[in-house]
C-alpha positions in Angstrom: 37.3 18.5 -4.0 38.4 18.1 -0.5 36.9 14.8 1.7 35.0 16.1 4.7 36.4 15.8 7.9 34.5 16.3 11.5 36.1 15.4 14.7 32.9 15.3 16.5 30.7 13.8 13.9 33.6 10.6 12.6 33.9 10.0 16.7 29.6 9.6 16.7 30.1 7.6 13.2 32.7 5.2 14.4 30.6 4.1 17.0 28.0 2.9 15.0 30.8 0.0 14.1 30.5 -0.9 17.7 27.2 -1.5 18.7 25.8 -5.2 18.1 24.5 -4.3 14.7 27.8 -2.7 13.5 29.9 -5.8 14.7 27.6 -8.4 13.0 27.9 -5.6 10.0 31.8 -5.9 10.0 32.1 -9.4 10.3 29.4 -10.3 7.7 30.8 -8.3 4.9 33.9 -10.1 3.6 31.4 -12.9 3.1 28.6 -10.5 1.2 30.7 -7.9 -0.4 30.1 -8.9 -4.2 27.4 -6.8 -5.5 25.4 -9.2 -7.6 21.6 -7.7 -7.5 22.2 -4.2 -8.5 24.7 -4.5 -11.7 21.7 -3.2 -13.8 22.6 0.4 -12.5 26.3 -0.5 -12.4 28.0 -0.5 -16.0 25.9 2.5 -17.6 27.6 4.8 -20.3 27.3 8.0 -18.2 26.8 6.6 -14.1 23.6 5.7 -12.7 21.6 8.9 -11.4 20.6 9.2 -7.9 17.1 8.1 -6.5 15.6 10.4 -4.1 13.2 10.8 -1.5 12.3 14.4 -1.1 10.5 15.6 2.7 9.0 18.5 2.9 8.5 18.5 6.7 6.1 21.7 8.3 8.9 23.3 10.2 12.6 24.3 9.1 15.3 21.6 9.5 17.7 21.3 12.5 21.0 20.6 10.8 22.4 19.2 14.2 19.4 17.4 15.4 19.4 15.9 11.6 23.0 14.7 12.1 22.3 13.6 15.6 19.4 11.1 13.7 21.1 10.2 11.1 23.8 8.4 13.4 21.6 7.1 15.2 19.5 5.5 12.4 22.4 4.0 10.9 23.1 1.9 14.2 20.0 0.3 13.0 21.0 0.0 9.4 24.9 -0.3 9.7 24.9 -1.5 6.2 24.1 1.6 4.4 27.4 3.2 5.1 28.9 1.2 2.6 31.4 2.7 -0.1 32.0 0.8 -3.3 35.2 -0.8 -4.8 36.0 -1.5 -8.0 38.3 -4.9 -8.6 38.9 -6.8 -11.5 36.0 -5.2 -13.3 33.3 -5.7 -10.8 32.1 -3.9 -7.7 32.1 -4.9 -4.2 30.8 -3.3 -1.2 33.5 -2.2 1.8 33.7 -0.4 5.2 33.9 3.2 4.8 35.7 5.1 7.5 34.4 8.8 6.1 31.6 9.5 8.2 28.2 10.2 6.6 27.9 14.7 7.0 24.6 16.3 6.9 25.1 19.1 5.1 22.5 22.2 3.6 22.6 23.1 0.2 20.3 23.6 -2.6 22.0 21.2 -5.0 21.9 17.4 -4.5 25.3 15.5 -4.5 27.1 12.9 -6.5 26.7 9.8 -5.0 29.9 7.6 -4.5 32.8 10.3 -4.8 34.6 13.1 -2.6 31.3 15.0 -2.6 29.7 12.7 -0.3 32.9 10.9 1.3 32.3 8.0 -1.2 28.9 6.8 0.5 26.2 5.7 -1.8 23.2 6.9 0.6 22.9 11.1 1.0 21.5 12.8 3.8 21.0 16.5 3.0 18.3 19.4 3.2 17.2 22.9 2.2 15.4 24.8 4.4 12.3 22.7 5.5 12.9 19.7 2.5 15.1 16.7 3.2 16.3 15.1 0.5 17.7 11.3 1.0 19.4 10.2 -2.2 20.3 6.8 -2.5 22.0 4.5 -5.1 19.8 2.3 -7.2 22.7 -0.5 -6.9 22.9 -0.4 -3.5 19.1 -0.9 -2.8 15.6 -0.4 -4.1 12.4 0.9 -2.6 11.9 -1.3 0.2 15.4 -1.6 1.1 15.6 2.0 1.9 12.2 3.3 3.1 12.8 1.2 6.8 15.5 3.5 7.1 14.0 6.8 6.1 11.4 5.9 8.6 13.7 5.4 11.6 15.4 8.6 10.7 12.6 10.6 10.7 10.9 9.1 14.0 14.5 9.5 15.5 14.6 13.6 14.2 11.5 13.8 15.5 11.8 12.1 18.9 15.2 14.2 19.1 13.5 17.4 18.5 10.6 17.2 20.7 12.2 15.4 23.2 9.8 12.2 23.2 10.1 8.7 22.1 6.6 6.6 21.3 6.2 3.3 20.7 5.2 3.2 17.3 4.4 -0.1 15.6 6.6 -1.0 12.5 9.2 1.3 13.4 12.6 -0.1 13.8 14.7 1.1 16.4 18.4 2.1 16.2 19.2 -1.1 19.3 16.8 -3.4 17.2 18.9 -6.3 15.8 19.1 -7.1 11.9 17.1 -9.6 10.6 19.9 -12.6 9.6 19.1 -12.4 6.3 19.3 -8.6 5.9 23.2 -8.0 4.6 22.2 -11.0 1.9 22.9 -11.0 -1.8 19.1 -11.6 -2.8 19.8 -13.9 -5.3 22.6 -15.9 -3.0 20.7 -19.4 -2.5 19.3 -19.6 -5.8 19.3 -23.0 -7.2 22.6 -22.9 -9.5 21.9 -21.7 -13.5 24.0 -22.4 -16.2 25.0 -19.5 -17.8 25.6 -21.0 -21.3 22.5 -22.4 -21.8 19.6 -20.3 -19.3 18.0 -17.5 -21.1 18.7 -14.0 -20.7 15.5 -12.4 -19.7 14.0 -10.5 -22.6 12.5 -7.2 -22.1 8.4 -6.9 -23.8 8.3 -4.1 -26.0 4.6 -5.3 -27.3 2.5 -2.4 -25.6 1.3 0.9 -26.9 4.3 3.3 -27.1 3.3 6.7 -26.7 4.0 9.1 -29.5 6.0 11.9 -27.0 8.6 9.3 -26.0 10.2 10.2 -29.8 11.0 13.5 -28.7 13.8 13.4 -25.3 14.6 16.1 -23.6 18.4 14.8 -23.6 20.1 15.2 -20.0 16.9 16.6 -18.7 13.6 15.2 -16.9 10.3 16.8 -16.7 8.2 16.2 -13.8 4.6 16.6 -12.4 3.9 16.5 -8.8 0.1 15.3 -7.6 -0.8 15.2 -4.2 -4.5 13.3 -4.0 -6.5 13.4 -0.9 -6.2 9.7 0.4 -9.5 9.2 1.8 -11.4 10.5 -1.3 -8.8 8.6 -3.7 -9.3 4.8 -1.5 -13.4 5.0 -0.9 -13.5 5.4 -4.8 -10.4 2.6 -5.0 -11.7 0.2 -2.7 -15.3 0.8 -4.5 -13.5 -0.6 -7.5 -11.6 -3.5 -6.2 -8.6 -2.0 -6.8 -5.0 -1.2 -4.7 -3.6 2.5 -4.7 -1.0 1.5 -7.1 -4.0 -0.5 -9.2 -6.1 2.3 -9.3 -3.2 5.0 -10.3 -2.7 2.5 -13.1 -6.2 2.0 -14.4 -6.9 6.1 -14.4 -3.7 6.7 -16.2 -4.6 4.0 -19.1 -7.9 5.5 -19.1 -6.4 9.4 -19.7 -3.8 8.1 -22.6 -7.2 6.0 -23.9 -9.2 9.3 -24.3 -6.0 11.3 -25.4 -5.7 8.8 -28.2 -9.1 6.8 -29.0 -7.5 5.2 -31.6 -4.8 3.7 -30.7 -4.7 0.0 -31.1 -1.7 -1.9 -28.8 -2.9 -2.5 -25.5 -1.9 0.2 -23.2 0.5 -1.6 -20.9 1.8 -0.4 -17.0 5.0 -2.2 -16.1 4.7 -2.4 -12.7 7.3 -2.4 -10.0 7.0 -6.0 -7.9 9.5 -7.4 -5.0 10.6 -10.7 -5.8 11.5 -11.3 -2.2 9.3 -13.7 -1.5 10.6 -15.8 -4.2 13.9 -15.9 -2.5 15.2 -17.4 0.0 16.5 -13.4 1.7 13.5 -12.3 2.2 14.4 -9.5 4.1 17.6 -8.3 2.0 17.6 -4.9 2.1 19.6 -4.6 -1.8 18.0 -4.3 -5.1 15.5 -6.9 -5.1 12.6 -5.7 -7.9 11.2 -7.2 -10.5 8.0 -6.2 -13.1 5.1 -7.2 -14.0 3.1 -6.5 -16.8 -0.8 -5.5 -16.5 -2.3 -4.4 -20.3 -5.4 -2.9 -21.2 -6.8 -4.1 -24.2 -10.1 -2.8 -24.3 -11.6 1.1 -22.8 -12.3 1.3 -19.9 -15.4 4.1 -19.9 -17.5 2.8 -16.8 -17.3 1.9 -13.0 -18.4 -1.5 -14.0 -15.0 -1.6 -16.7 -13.0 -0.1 -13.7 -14.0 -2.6 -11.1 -13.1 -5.8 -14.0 -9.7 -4.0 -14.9 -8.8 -4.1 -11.4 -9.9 -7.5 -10.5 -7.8 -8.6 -14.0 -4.7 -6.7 -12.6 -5.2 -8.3 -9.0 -5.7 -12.0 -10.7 -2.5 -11.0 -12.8 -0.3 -9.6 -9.7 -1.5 -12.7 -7.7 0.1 -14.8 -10.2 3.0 -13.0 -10.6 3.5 -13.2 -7.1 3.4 -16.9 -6.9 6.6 -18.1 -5.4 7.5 -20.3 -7.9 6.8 -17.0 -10.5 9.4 -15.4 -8.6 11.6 -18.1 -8.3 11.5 -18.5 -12.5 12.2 -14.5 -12.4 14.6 -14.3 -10.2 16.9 -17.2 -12.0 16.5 -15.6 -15.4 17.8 -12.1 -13.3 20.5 -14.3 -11.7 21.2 -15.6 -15.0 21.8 -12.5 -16.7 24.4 -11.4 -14.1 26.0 -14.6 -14.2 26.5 -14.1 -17.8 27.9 -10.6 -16.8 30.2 -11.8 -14.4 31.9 -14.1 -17.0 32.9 -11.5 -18.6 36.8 -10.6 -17.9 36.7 -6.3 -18.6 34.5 -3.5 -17.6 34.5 -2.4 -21.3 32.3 -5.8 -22.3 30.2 -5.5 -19.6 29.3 -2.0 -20.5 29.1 -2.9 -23.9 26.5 -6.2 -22.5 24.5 -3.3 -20.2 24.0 -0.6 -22.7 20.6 -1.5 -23.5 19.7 -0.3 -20.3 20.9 3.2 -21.4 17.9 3.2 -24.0 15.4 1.0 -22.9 11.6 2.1 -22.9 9.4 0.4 -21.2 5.6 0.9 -23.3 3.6 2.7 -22.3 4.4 3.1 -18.4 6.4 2.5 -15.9 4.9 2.5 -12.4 6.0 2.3 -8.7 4.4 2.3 -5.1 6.9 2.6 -2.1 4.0 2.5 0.2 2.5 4.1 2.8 4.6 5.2 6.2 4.2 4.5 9.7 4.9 7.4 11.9 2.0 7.6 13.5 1.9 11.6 15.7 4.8 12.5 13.7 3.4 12.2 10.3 1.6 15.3 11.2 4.6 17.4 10.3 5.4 15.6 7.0 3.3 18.3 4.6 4.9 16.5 1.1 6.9 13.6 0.3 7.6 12.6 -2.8 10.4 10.2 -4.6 12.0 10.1 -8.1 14.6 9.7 -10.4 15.3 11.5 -13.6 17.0 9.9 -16.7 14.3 7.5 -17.4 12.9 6.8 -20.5 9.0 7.3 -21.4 6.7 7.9 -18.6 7.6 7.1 -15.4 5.0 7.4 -12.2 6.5 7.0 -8.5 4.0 6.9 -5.5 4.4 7.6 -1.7 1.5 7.8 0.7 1.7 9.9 4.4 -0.2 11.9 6.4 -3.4 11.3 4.7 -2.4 11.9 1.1 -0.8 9.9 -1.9 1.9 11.5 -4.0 2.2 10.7 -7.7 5.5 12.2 -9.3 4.7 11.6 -13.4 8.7 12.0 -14.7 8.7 12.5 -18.2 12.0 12.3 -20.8 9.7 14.5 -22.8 8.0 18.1 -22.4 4.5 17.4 -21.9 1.6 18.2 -19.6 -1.3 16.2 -21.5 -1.1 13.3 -19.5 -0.9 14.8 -16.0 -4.1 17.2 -16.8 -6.1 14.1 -17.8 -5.4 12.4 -15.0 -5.8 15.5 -12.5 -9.5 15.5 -14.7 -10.5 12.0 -13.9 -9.4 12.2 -10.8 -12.2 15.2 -10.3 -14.9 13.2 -12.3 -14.3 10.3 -9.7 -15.2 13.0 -6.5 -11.0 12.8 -5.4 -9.7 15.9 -4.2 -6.1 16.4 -5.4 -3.6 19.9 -6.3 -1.2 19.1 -9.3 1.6 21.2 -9.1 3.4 23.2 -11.4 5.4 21.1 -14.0 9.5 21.5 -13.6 12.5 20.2 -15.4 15.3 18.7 -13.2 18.2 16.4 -12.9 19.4 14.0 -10.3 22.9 13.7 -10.0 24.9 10.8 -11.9 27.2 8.3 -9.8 30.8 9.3 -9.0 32.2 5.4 -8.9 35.2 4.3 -10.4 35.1 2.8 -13.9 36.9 0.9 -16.2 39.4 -1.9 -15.9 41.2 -2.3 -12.5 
């Protein structure tokens, strides 16, 4: 497969390497360039398979106003052009001089190869979707959403011609934070690797009956999209978050699906340990879990409201900086043991639990709500996921008034998406749920091996 090549576009790309942000960029890489935070998604069997953020925007996309945006955005987040290099068995990050192409096509592209001129982020679209596909290595949720954000308030601003002031948004001139290019786990207080525990993952949770039955290569999804005003008077009613609530109503459908099951039904749910380090704004991998069980139904507004304050007394713990601190050495910990060893065949062979682990009963994640103010009124859909998971999976995204819930199953199955779209309608929350699909994000194309 050929590398692209664009006069015009590489000359627009290069210049992102000399604004401010591109020098400080350049000169802080050498320095940074280990990838230590995001070997979980590094040293898997088959590659790691592309996150994605899928738009679906009200009008179709301008592929030249898209790559116009898309250059500009990355003066602002210089970092994300970043290929990845394979030495002595482990991966650093390095200047790529391929420029980053916008491209149309129906099928989504392998991240790190020729496809997408070695880059680990993806700009591309269909029509009026807009798919940015990112690697899980290079950054998680919160790493990447400042810069969706930016690139859609600069496509937008391009396109009509006008540039608010919009609070939140970050601005392709605005300088990094200093801490932004940082390893997250960089100024951790030194482990020893010989004698620190390897964080154990908790398997003590109900395990639902499905996940025995994968659809191999495949991932089945359900799309919701839940009407945010109706869904947060009855959330805030119960003392609950979006993410809380989502939690809570899902527990309660796989409670009345099986009534007699007997672990507690457990969410594992997606925190940022940022807090606990000393990086806070690193845009990497930075995530952590926490885990909220249910031990007893939950039938009426009065169980709701004390499952919710439980999970925020829980969360509020767990969010304790010396909590994160104790997590985020037993992660460190881990990938110092990882380090130590000398070929990329032990370390796959250390990583391939990750390949099977399941997670009972759920896994859930909140990327939260975006800022665009005017121009979120021509965002209709946006929703995020990643196939290859194992179990039950739930990803949320709120804009333009609604909250998006993408259920991604490794099993064929709509039992717990129709429960949930029924208590949803019990509760007086308007909602559509979508027809089910199968689909596959695309695997990694990085080196592997010993070099």
């Amino acid at each position: 497969m050929q590398i692209m090549t664009m006069t015009t576009i590489d000359a627009t790309y290069q210049d992102i390497f000399k604004t401010v942000n591109g020098k400080v960029y350049l000169a802080a890489l050498t320095k940074v360039d280990k990838l230590t935070s995001g070997q979980s998604f590094l040293y898997g069997k088959q590659g790691a398979h592309s996150m994605v953020i899928d738009i679906r925007l009200t009008e179709p996309i301008d592929q030249s106003i898209l790559q116009q945006a898309l250059n500009h955005a990355l003066k602002r987040y210089p970092y994300l052009t970043s290929k990845m290099v394979l030495k002595n068995s482990s991966y650093f990050l390095a200047y790529n001089k391929l420029p980053m192409v916008v491209t149309q096509t129906e099928e989504l592209r392998r991240l790190g190869g020729p496809e997408t001129n070695f880059h680990l982020v993806d700009v591309t679209f269909d029509q009026q979707r807009l798919f940015v596909s990112y690697h899980h290595a290079l950054a998680d949720g919160r790493g990447i959403m400042p810069f969706v954000n930016t690139l859609l308030y600069d496509y937008f601003s391009i396109k009509n011609q006008q540039f608010p002031e919009i609070p939140g948004i970050n601005l392709d001139d605005d300088p990094m934070e200093p801490d932004e290019i940082g390893e997250p786990f960089e100024y951790l207080p030194p482990v020893n690797a010989n004698s620190a525990d390897i964080p154990e993952i908790d398997h003590h949770g109900h395990q639902l009956i499905e996940t025995k039955y994968h659809l191999n290569d495949r991932s089945y999804r359900h799309e919701l999209v839940i009407d945010q005003a109706s869904f947060m008077k009855y959330a805030k009613a119960h003392d609950a978050t979006p993410a809380i609530a989502v939690s809570i109503m899902v527990s309660q459908a796989i409670q009345q699906i099986y009534p007699d099951i007997s672990d507690p039904i457990v969410t594992n749910m997606a925190s940022d340990l940022r807090s606990g380090i000393m990086n806070e704004h690193t845009f990497r991998n930075c995530v952590g879990s926490v885990a909220l069980p249910i031990n007893t139904e939950v039938l009426t507004d009065d169980q709701f409201t004390e499952a919710a304050t439980h999970f925020r007394s829980l969360i509020r713990a767990h969010k304790a900086q010396k909590s994160l601190r104790v997590e985020a050495n037993k992660m460190a910990c881990l990938f110092k043991h990882l380090d130590n060893l000398s070929t990329f065949t032990e370390k796959q062979k250390m990583m391939a639990f990750i390949d099977h682990v399941l997670l009972n009963t759920f896994v859930l994640s909140y990327s939260g709500q975006t800022k665009l103010g005017k121009y979120e009124s021509y965002i209709d859909e946006m929703h995020t996921y990643m196939s290859g998971t194992n179990g039950l999976s739930i990803e949320m995204l709120a804009t333009n008034g609604k909250i998006f819930v993408d259920m991604s199953q490794s099993f064929n199955s709509d039992v717990y998406a129709v429960t949930l779209a029924k208590i949803l309608r019990r509760n007086g929350i308007k909602y559509q749920l979508g027809e089910p699909t199968y689909f596959k994000t695309p695997v990694d194309e990085l080196a592997k091996g010993d070099r």
